[in-house]
C-alpha positions as a printed NumPy array, in Angstrom:
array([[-32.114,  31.836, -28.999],
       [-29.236,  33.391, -30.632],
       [-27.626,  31.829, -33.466],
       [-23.947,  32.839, -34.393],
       [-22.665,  31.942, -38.203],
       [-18.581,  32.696, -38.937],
       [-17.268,  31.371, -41.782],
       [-13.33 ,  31.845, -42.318],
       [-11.314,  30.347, -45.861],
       [ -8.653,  28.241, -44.926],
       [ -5.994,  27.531, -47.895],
       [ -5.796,  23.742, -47.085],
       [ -7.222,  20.659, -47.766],
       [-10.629,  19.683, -46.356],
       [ -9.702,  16.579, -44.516],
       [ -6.78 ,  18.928, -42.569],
       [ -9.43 ,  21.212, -41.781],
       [-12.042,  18.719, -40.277],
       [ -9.281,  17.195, -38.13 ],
       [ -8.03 ,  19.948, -36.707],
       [-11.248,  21.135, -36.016],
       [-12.148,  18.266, -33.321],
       [ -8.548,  18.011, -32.283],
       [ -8.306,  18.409, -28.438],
       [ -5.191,  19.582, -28.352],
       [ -5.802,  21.694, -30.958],
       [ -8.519,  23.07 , -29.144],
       [ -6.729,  23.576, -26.221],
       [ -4.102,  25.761, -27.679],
       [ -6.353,  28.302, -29.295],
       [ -8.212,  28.62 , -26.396],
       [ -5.413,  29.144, -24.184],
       [ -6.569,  32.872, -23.286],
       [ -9.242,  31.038, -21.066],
       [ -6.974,  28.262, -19.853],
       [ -9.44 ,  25.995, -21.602],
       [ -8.252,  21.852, -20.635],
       [ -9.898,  18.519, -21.518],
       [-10.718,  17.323, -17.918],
       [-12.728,  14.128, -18.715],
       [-14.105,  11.848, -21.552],
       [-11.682,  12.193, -24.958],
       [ -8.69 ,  14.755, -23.464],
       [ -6.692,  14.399, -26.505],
       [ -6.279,  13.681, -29.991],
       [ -9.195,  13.228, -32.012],
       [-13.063,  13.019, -31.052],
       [-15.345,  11.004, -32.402],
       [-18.997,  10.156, -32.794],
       [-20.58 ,   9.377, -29.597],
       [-17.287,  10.545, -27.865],
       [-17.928,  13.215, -24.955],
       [-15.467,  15.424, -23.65 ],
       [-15.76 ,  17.899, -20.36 ],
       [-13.354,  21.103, -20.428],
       [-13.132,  23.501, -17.49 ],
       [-12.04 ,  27.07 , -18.766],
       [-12.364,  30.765, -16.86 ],
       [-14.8  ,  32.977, -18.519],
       [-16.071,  36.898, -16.969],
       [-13.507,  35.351, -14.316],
       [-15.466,  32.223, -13.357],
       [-13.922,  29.017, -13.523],
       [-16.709,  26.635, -15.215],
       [-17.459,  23.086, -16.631],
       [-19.118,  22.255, -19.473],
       [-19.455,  19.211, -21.373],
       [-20.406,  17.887, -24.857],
       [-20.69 ,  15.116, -27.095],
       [-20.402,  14.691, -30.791],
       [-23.933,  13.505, -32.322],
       [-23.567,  13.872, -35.853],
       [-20.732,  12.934, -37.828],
       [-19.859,  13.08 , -42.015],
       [-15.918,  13.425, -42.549],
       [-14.392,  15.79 , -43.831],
       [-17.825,  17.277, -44.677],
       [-19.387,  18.252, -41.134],
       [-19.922,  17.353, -37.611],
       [-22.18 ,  18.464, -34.562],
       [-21.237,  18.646, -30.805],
       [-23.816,  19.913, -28.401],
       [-24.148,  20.523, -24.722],
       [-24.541,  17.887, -22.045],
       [-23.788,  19.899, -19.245],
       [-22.35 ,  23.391, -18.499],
       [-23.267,  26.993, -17.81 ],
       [-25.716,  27.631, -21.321],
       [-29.379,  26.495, -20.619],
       [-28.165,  24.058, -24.298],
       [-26.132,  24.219, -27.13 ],
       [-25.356,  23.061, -30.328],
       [-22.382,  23.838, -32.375],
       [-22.182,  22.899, -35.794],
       [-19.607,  22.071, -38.142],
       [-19.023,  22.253, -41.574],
       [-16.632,  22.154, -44.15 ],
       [-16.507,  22.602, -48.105],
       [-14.423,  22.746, -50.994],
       [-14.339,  26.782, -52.302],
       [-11.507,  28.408, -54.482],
       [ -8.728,  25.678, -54.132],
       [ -9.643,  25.609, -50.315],
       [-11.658,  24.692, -47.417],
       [-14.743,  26.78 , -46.071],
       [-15.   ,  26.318, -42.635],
       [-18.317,  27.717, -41.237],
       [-19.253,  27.582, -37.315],
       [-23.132,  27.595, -36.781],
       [-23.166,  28.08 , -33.2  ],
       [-26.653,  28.097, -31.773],
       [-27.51 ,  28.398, -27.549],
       [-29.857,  29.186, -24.873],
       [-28.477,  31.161, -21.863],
       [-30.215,  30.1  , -18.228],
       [-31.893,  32.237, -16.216],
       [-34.88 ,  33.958, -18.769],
       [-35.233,  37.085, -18.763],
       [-31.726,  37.797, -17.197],
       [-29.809,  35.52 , -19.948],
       [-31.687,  37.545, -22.626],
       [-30.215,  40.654, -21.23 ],
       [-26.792,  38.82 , -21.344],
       [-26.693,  37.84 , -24.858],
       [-27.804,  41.49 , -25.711],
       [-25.478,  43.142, -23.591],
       [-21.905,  41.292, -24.018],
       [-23.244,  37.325, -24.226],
       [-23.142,  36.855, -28.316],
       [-20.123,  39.05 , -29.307],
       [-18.029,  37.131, -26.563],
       [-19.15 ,  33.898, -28.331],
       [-18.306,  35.367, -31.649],
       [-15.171,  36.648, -30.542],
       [-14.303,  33.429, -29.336],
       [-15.209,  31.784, -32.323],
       [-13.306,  33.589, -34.591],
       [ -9.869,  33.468, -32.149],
       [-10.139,  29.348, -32.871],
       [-10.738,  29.92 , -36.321],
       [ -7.903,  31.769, -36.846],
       [ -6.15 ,  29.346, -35.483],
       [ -7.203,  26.869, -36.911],
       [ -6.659,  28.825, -39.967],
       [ -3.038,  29.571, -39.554],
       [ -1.698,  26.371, -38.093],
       [ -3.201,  24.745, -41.447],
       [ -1.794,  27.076, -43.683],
       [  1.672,  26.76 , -42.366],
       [  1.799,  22.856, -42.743]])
C-alpha cells in the first residue's frame, strides 16, 4: 500500500488554507490538466462532513469516476476524504494544516490500494505513485499561489 506525504508552506492564514483545500471549484481549476468536474453529490463550493462528491476526470487517457466522502472533520486543523467508489481498490487522503513560520503547513497524506494484485503493484512501481505525487503537488501549488495572492 503506498503512502504519499507532500507538504508545501503556504504564506497565509490557516483558515484560507483549509477552505480552499475542500473547495470544489477550487479543485476543479487546479486539476484542469485532467478535465477534472464535480458530476454528483457537493459540485461546488465547500464540502463538508458526511458530504460526498463524484468527479469524472481523464487519466493514462481513460475517462473515469471516482467518488468520495469526507469522514473526519477538525477546521482549520485537518480533514479526511476517502474512496467510495472509483478506479483505486481504496483510498484515503488526508488533510492537515498547521501554524509554522507566520504561515500555514499544508501536508497531503495520501494513502491507496491499486486493483488488480499483482498487476497494480507493478503499476505503482512503474509510473502509479509519482503520477499521484505529481498530481498532488500541481494542486498544492495551486492552492499555494491563489492564497498567496489574496
Amino acid at each position: 500500500m503506498p503512502i504519499i506525504k507532500v507538504s508545501m508552506l503556504i504564506n497565509a492564514p490557516i483558515e484560507l488554507c483549509f477552505n480552499l483545500a475542500r473547495n470544489i471549484d477550487i479543485h476543479m481549476e487546479s486539476t484542469s490538466h485532467t478535465n477534472e468536474k464535480a458530476v454528483k453529490g457537493r459540485i461546488s463550493g465547500l464540502i463538508e462532513l458526511g458530504e460526498s462528491v463524484t468527479w469524472e476526470a481523464t487519466h493514462f487517457g481513460i475517462r473515469q469516476q471516482l467518488t468520495s466522502i469526507i469522514t473526519e472533520f477538525d477546521p482549520p486543523n485537518s480533514f479526511v476524504d476517502e474512496m467510495v467508489s472509483g478506479a483505486f481498490k481504496r483510498f484515503r487522503h488526508e488533510h492537515v494544516f498547521e501554524l509554522k513560520y507566520g504561515g500555514t503547513l499544508m501536508t497531503d497524506v495520501f494513502e491507496y490500494t491499486s486493483p488488480m494484485g499483482a498487476l497494480g503493484k507493478l503499476a505503482d512501481i512503474l509510473f502509479l505513485k509519482s503520477y499521484m505525487e505529481r498530481l498532488l503537488w500541481k494542486r498544492n501549488t495551486y492552492i499555494k499561489n491563489y492564497a498567496e495572492k489574496l
